[in-house]
N, C-alpha and C positions, 0 to 999 in steps of 0.2 A: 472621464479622467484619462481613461487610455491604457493601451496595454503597460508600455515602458513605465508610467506612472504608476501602475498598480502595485507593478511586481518590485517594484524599490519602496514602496510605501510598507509593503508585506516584511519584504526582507528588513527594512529599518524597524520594524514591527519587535519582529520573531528571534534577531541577530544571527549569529553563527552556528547554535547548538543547536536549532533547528531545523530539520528538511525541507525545502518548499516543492510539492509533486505539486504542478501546475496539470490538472486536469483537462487536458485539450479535446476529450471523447465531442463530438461533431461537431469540431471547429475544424476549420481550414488548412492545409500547407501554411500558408501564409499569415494566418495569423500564429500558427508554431514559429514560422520564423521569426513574427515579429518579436515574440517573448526571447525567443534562442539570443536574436540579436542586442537586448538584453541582460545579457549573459544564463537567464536562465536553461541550466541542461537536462533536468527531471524532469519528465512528463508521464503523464497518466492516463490508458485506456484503457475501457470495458468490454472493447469487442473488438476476438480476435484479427479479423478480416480485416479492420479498418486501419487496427496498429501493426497487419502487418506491411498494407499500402502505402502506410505514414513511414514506417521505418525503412523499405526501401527507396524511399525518394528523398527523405530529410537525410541531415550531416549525420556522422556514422558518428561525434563522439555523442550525440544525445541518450540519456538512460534512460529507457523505456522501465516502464512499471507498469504489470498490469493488475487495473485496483477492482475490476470485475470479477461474478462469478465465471469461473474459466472449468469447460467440461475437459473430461480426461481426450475424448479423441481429437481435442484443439491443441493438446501443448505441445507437438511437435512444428505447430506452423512458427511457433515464438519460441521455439529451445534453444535455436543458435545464436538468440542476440539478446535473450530478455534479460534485464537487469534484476529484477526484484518483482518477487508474484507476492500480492500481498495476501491472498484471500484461498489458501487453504483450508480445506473443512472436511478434510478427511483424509484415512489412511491408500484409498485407494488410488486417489490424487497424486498422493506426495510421491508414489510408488512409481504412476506413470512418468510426473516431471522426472525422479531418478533415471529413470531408464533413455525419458530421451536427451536427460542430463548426457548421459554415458555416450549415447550415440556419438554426439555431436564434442565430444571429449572436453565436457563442459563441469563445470559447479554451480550450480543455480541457487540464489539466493530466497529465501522462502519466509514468508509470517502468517502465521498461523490464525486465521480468522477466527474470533472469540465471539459469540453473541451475547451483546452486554447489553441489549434493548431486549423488549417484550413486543414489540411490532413481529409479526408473523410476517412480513414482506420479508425482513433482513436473514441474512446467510449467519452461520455461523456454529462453531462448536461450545457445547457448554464447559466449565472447569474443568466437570471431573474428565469429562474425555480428551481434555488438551492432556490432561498426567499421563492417560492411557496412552497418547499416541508421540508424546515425546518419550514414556519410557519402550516404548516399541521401537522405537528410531534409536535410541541406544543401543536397543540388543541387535539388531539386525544389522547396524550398521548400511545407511546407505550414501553411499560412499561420494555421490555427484548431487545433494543437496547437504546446503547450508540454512540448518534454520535457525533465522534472528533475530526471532522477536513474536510480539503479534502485532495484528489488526485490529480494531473495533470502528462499527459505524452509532451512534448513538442512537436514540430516539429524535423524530422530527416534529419537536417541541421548542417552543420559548420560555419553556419553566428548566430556568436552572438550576434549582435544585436537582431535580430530575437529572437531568448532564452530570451535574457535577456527581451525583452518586455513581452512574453510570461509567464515566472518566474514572474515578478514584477506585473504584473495586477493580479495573484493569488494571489502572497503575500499580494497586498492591501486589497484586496477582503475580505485576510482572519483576516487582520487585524481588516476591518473594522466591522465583524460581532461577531466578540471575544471580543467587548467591550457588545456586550448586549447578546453573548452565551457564559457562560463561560467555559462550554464542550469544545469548542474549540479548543484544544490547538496543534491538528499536525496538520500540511502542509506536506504530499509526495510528493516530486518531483526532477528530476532530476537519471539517468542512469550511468552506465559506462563512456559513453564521455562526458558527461556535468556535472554530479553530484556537482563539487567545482563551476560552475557559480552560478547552482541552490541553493548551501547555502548562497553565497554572498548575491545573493536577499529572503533569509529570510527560507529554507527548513530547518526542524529539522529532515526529513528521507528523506531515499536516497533509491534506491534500485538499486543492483549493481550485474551483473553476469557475465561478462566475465572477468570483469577487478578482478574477483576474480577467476573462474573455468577456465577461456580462453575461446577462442569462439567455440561456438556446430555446429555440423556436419550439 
């Protein structure tokens, strides 16, 4: 179908209110351009080296995301230019992004990665310790992030049910804490083969790569 094809099929999909992070992790310059030249400007990598390679050689207004797990002595190589980290899962994390937040006399946007699957491969914080570590982020004040939301990655299933429990207990979740945070405002979730359940039950970003690049080697 093509790249340009893909990503207007998506966007005519999903409309306005929702994000499209075009996942470009080991795809080409040039196939980022081709999507860029489609107007799409979100893009998504997992490894810092690569997206810091891509971000200095692609146009400067592209938003970089990075939807990988990211160790603490990597976030200085992406503090000056990163758009949105989506995959925090810890206090000692959001501590470092602050600090090289500050360096770089920045505010870095932050989602709190939630683990809402039972797969022992996926990253994530459970409930109770997202409360613990948003109300630690209020007392403390850290002053060069911004946190907006969360993450979740699902189970790698084709039982929707399964999904859609998995999607809905985040959606409440984040429902339920965007009446007294009003930073709040994304929910990430939802891939290539799930993404349209995932906004049914409440995602306003998606993140999506084969079903935009094809699938990598």
């Amino acid at each position: 179908m093509g790249i340009k094809n893909q990503i207007s099929f998506i966007h005519k999909q999903i409309g306005n209110e929702v994000c499209l992070v075009a996942v470009s992790k080991t795809k080409s310059e040039s196939e980022i351009i081709e999507a860029y030249n489609c107007g799409q400007r979100v893009f998504g990598e997992n490894k810092v080296q690569e997206l810091v390679s891509k971000q200095n050689n692609l146009p400067k207004d592209i938003n970089w995301h990075m939807i990988g797990h990211l160790q603490r002595n990597k976030v200085k190589y992406i503090a000056p230019f990163i758009d949105l980290i989506h995959a925090v899962d810890n206090i000692k994390l959001l501590k470092e992004i602050n600090k090289q937040a500050k360096k770089n006399n920045r505010t870095i946007d932050c989602l709190i990665q939630i683990k809402i699957s039972n797969e022992e491969s996926k990253f994530g914080m459970e409930y109770k310790e997202v409360l613990e570590l948003i109300s630690s982020v209020n007392k403390s004040g850290f002053e060069n992030i911004n946190l907006t939301g969360f993450m979740g990655m699902a189970s790698n299933t084709n039982n929707q049910d399964i999904l859609k429990k998995e999607f809905s207990l985040l959606n409440s979740f984040f429902k339920e804490l965007k009446q007294t945070n009003k930073n709040l405002t994304k929910i990430s979730m939802g891939m290539s083969n799930d993404y349209q359940l995932a906004i049914e039950c409440g995602s306003n970003m998606i993140r999506v790569g084969s079903n935009i690049f094809g699938s990598r080697n």
